[in-house]
C-alpha positions as CSV (number, residue, x, y, z in Angstrom):
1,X,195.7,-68.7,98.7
2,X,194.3,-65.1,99.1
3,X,189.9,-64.4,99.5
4,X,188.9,-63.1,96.3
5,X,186.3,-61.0,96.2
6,X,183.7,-59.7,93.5
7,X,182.3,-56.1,93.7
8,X,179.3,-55.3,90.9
9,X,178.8,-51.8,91.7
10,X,178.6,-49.1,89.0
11,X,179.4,-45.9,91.2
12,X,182.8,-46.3,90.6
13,X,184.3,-43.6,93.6
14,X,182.0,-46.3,96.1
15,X,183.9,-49.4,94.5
16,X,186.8,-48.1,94.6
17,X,186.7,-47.3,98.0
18,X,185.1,-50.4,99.1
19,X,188.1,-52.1,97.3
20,X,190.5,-50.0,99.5
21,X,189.0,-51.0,102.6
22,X,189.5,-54.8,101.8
23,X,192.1,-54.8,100.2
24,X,194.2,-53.4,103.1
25,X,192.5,-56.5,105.2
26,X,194.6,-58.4,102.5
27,X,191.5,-59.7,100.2
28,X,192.0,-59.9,96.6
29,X,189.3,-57.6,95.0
30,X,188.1,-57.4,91.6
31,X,185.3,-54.7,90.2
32,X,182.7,-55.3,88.0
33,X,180.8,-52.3,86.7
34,X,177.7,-53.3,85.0
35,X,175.3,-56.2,85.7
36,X,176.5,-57.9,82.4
37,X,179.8,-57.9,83.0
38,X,179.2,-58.7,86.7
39,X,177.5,-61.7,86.3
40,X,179.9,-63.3,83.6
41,X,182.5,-62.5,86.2
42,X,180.6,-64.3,88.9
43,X,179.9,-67.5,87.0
44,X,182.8,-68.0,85.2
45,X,185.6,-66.7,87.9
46,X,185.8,-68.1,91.3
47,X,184.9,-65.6,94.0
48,X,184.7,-66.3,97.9
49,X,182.3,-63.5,98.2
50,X,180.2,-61.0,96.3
51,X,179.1,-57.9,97.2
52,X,176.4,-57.1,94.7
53,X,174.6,-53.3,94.0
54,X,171.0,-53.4,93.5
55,X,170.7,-50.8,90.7
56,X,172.7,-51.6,88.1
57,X,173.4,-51.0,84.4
58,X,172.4,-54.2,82.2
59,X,171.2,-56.6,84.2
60,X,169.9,-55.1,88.0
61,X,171.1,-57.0,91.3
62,X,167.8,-58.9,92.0
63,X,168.5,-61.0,88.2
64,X,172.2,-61.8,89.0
65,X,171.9,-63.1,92.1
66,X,169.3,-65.2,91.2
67,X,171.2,-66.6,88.5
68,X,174.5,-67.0,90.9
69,X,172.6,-69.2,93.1
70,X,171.5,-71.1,90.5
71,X,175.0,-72.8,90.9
72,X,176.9,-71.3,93.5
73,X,176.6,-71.0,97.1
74,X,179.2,-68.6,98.0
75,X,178.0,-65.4,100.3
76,X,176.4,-62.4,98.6
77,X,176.0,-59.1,100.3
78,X,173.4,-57.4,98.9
79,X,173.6,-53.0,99.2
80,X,171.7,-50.6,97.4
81,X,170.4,-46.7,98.2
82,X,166.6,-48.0,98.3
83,X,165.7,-47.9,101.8
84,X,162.1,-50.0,101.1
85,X,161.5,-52.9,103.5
86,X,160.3,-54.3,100.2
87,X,163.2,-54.4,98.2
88,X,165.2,-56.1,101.5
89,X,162.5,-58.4,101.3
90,X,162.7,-59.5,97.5
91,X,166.3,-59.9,97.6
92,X,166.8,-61.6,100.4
93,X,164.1,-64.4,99.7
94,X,166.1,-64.5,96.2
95,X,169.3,-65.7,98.3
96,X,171.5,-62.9,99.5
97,X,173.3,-63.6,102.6
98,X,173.0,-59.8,103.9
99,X,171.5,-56.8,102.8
100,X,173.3,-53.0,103.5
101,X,171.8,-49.8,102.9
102,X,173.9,-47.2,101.6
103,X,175.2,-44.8,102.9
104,X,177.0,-47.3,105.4
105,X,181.1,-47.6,106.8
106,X,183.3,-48.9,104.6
107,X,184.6,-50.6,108.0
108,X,180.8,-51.8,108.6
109,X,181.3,-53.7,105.1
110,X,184.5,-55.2,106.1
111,X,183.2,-56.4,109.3
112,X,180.5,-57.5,107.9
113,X,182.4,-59.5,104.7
114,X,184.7,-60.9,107.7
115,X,181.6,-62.7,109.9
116,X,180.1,-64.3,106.3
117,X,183.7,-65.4,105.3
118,X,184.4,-67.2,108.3
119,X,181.0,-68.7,108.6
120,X,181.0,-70.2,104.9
121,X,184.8,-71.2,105.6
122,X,183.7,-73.1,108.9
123,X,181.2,-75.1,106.8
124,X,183.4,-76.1,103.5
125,X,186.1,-77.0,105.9
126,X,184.3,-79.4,108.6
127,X,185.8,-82.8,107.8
128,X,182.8,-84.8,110.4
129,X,183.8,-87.9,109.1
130,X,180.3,-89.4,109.0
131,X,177.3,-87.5,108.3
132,X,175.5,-85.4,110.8
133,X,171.2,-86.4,110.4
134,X,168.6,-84.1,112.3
135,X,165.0,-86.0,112.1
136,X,161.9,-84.5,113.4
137,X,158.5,-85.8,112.7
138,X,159.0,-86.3,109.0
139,X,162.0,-83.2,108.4
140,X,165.4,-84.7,107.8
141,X,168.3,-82.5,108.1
142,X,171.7,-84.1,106.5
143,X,174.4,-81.5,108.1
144,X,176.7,-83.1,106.3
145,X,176.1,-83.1,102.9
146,X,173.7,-79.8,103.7
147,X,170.7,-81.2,102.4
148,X,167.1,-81.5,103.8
149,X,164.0,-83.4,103.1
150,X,160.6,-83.1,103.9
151,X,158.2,-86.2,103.5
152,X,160.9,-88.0,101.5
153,X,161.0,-85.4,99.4
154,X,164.3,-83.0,99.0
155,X,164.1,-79.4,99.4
156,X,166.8,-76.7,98.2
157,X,167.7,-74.6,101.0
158,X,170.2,-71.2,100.7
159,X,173.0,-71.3,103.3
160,X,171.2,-68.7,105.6
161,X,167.7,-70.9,105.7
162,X,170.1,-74.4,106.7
163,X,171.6,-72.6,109.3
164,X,168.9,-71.6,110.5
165,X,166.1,-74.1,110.5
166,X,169.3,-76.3,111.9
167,X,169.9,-74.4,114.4
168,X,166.7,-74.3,116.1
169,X,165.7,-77.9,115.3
170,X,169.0,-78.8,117.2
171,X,167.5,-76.6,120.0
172,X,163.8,-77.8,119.8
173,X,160.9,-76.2,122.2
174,X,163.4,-72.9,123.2
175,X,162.1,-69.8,122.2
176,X,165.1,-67.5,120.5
177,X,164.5,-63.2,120.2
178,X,164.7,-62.4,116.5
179,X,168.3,-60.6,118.0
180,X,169.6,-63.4,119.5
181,X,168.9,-65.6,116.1
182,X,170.8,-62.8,114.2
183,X,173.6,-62.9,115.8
184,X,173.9,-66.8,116.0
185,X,173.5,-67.3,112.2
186,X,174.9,-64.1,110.9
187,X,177.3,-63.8,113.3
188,X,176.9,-60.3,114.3
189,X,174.7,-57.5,115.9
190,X,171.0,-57.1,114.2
191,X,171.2,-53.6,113.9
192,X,167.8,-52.8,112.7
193,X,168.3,-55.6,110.9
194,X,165.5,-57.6,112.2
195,X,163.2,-58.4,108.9
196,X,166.4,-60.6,107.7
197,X,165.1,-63.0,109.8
198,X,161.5,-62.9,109.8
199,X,162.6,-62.8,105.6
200,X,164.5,-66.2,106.1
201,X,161.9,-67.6,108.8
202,X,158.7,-67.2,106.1
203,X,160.8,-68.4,103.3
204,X,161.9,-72.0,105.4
205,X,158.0,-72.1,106.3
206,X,157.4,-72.0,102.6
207,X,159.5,-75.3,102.5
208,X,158.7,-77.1,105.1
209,X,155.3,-76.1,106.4
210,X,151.9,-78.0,104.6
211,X,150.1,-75.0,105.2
212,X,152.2,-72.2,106.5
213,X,149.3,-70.0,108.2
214,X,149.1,-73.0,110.9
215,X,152.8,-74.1,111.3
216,X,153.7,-77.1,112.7
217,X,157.3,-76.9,112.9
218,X,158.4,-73.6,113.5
219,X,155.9,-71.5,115.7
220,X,156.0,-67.6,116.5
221,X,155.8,-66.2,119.7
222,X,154.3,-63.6,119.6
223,X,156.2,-60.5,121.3
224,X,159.4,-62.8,122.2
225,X,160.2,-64.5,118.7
226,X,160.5,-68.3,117.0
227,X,160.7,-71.8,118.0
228,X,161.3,-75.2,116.9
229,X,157.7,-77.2,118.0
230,X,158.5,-81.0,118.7
């Protein structure tokens, strides 16, 4: 069965060319050109990945994918011409995977769809026959069935934050660079893409933290990066 992917992007000579490049790694590429259309696309088709423009006719990239995630899980690459740290920010603590400014490679794109593709493929495709629990002072981590809870209390996590607030609670007390957390969980070379994860840290603190200006779980270090506090 061939990797569909979903491209909502309304300059059509950038879709079209995005389409080329992917196509010719042998995915299956539709287009959407409007946010509307887009979004009916994404909820109603099955996609293995969507690469989403922010600015968009309709309905703009920030709605959308806050309405895909409201039931699927699948990767979204978020790329838009707005260069503001702000905008990175907002749609990345909305639940996109990734975030590229344009103008970028096509062959950047495709790399990048590759790494997400074969991290969400690894994780639908474990068959661990009994589930996986993480439990550190009162945070319970269910690798399994991908689902955490705090107190008791269950918490919705996007693929990203799991990975992430797994992966340093499976290496607790080791202090991990902001670059070498990048490439574990994105699978790839930050690239000035460094606020991803400080965007993904704050937004697990949020979750798990009782008062997130004095963590207890995850701690920064200042001028070196993050750990896991046990």
């Amino acid at each position: 069965m061939s990797t569909k992917i979903l491209i909502i992007e309304d300059e059509a000579d950038i879709a079209e060319l995005e389409k080329d490049y992917l196509e010719v790694s042998d995915y299956e590429v539709q287009i959407a050109r409007d946010g509307e259309s887009g979004l009916q696309k994404a909820l109603e088709e099955e996609f293995d990945l969507i690469i989403l423009d922010l600015m968009l006719p309709g309905r703009d990239g920030f709605e959308i994918c806050r309405s895909i995630r409201e039931t699927k899980n699948i990767p979204i690459i978020m790329v838009s011409a707005k260069k503001d740290e702000i905008d990175k920010i907002r749609g990345l603590g909305l639940g996109a995977d990734d975030y590229m400014t344009k103008p970028f490679s096509p062959s950047e794109l495709v790399a990048r769809v590759k790494a997400h593709l074969n991290r969400y493929e690894r994780l639908v495709t474990s068959n661990i026959k009994r589930n996986e629990i993480v439990e550190i002072r009162g945070i319970r981590i269910d690798k399994t069935a991908r689902r955490v809870y705090v107190n008791g209390e269950e918490k919705t996590f996007t693929t990203k934050e799991f990975d992430l607030l797994t992966f340093l609670a499976e290496n607790p007390n080791h202090v991990f660079s902001k670059d070498e957390l990048f490439r574990e969980i994105w699978d790839m070379e930050s690239v000035g893409d460094i606020a991803t994860v400080t965007v993904h840290i704050k937004k697990i603190r949020e979750k798990i933290e009782y008062d997130t200006s004095k963590p207890q779980y995850i701690e920064t270090i200042w001028g070196v990066g993050y750990r896991f506090k046990v």
